[in-house]
Z-matrix of the N, CA and C atoms (Angstrom, degrees):
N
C 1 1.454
C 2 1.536 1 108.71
N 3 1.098 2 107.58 1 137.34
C 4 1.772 3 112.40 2 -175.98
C 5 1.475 4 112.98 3 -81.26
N 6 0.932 5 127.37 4 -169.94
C 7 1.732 6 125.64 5 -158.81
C 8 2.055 7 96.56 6 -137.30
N 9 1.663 8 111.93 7 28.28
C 10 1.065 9 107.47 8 -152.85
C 11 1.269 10 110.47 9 -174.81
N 12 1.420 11 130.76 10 104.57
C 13 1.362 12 135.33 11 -170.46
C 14 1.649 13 119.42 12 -78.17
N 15 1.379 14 112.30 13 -24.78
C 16 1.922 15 102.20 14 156.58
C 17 1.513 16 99.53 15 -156.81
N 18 1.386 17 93.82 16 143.77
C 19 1.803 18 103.35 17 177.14
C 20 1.785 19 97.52 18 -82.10
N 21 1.180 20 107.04 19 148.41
C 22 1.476 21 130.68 20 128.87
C 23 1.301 22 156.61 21 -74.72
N 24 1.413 23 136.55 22 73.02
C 25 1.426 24 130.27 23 -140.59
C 26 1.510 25 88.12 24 -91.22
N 27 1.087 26 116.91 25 98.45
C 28 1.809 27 133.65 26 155.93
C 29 1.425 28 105.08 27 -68.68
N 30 1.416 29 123.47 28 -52.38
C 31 1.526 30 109.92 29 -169.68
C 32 1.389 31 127.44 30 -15.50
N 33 1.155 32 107.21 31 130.36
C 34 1.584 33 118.81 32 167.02
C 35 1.701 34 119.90 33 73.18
N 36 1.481 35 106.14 34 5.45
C 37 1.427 36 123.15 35 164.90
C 38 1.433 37 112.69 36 -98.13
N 39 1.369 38 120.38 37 162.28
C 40 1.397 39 131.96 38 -159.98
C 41 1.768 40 103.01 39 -137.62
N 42 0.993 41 76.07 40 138.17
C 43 2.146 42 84.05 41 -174.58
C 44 1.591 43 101.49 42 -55.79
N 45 1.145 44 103.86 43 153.19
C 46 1.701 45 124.14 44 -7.36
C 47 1.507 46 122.41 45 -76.06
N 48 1.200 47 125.98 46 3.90
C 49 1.667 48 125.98 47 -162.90
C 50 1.816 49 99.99 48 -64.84
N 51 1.588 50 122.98 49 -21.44
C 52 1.551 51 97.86 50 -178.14
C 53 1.521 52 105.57 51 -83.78
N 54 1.226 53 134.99 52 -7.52
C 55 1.520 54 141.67 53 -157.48
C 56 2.116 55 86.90 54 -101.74
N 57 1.560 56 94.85 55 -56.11
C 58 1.644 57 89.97 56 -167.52
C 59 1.927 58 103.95 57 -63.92
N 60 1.565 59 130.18 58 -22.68
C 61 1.002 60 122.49 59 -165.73
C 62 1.768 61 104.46 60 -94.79
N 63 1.216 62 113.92 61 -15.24
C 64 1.351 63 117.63 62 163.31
C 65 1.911 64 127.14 63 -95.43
N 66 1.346 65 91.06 64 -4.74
C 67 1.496 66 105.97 65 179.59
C 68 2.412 67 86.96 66 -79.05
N 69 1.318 68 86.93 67 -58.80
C 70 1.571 69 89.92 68 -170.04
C 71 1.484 70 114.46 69 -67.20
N 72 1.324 71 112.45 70 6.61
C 73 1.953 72 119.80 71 179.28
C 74 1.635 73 83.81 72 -93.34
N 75 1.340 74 130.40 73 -72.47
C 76 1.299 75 135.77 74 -169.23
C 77 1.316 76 97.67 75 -41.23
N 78 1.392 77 158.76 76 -39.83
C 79 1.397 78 144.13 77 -163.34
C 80 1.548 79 101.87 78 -70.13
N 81 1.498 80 115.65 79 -34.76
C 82 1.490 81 124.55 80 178.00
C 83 1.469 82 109.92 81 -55.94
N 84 1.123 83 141.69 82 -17.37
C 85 1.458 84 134.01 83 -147.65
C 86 1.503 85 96.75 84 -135.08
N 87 1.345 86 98.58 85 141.25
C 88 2.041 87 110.10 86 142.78
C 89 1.417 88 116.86 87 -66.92
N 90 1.609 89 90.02 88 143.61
C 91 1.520 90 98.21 89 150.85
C 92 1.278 91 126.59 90 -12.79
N 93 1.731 92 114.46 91 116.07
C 94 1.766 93 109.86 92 178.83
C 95 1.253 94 109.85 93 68.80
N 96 1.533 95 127.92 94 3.70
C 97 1.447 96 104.10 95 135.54
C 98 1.207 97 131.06 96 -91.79
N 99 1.389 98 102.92 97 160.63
C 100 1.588 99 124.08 98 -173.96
C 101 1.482 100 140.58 99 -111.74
N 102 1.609 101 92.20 100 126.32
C 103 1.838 102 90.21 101 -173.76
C 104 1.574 103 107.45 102 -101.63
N 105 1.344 104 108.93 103 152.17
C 106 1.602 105 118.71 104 155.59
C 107 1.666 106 114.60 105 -109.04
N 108 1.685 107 98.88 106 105.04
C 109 1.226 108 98.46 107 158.69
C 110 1.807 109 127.08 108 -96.31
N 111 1.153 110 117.26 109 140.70
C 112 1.309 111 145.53 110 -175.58
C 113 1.616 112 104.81 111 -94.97
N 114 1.222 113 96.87 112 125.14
C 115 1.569 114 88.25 113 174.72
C 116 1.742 115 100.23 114 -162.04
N 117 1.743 116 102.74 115 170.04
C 118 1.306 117 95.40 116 174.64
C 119 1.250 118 97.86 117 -142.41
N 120 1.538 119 136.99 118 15.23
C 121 1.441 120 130.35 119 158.52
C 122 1.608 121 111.46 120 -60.01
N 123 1.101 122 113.03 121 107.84
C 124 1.817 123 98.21 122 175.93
C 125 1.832 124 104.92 123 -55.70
N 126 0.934 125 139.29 124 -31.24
C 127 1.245 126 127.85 125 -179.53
C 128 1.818 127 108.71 126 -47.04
N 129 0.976 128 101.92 127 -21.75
C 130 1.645 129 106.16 128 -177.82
C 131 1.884 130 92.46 129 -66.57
N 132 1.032 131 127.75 130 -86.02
C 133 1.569 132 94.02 131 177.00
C 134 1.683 133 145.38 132 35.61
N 135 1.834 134 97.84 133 -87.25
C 136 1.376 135 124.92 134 158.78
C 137 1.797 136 120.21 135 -72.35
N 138 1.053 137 133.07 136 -42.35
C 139 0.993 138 124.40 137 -176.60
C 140 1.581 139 129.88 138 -92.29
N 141 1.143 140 86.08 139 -12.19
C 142 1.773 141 99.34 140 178.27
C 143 1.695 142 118.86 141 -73.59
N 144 1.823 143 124.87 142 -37.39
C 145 1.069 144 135.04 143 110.92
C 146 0.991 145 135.44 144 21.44
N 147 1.443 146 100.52 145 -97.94
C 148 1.469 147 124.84 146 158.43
C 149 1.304 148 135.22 147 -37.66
N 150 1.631 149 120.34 148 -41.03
C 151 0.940 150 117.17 149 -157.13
C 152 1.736 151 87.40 150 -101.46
N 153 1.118 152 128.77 151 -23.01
C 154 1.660 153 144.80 152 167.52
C 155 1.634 154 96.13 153 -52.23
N 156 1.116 155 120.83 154 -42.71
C 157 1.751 156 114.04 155 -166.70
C 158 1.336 157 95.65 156 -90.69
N 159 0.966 158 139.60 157 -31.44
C 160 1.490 159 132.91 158 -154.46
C 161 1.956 160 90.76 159 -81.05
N 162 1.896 161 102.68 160 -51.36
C 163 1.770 162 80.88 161 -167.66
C 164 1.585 163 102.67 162 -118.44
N 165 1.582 164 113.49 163 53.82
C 166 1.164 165 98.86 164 146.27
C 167 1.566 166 94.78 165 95.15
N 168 1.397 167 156.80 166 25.42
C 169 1.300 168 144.62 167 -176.59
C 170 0.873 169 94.10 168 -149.26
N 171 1.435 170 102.51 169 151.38
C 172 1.532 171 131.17 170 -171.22
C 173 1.910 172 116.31 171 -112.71
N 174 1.364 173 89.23 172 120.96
C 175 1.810 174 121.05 173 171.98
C 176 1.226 175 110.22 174 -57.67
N 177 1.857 176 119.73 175 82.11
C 178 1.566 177 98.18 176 -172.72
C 179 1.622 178 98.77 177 -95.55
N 180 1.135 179 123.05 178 -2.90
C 181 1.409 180 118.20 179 164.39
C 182 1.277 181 104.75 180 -176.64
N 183 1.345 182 90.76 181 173.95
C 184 1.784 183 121.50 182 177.58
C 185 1.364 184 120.02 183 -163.02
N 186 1.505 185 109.36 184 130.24
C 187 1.859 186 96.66 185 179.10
C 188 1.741 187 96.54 186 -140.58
N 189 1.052 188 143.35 187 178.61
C 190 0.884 189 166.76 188 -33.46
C 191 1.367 190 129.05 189 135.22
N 192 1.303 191 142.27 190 84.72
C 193 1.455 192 117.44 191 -178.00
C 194 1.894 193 104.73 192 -140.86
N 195 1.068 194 119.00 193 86.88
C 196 1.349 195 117.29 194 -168.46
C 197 1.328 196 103.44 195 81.47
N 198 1.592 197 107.51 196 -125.79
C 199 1.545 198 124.95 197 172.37
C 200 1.631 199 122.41 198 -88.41
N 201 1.028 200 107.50 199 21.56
C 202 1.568 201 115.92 200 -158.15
C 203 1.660 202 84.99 201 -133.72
N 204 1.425 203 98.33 202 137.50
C 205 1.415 204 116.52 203 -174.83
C 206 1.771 205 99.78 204 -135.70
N 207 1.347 206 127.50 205 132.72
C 208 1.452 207 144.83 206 178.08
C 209 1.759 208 125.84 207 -127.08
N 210 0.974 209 111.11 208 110.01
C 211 1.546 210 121.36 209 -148.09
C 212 1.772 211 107.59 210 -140.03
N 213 1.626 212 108.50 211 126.56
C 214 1.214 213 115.73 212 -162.72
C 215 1.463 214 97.71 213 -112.88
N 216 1.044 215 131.68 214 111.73
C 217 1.453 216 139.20 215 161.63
C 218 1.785 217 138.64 216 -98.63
N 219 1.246 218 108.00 217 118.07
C 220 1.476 219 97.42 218 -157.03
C 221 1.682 220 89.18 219 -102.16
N 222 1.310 221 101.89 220 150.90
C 223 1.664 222 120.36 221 -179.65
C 224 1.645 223 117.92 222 -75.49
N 225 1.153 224 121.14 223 98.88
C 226 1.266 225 132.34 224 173.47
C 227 1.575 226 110.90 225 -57.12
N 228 1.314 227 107.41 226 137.45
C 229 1.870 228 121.51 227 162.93
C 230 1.284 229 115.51 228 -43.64
């Protein structure tokens, strides 16, 4: 069982398209569900965060692997 109710394939897009394509996954879901976005803009880092504080969702992780960044976000009320 996955840890994550829809992926986001950001790869190889450049901001804002991984923030705007995971902003429009979150409209899909209830409360406390969860996306994994994938991405390889390092700007995702800073803005992913960001864009979690501004509407309310929660950063349950992020790691790192080379150029490839993997990030679990749960859907705020």
């Amino acid at each position: 069982m996955s840890d994550y109710d829809l992926e986001v394939d950001a790869r190889g897009l450049l901001c804002p398209l991984p923030i705007l394509k995971s902003d429009q996954a979150m409209t899909t879901l209830p409360t406390q569900g969860k996306i994994c976005v994938l991405a390889t803009d390092p700007g995702i880092e800073r803005d992913l965060p960001a864009w979690c504080a501004v509407n309310g969702h929660i950063l349950v992780s992020m790691t790192q692997q080379g150029r490839h960044w993997r990030a679990i976000v749960e859907k705020g009320s």
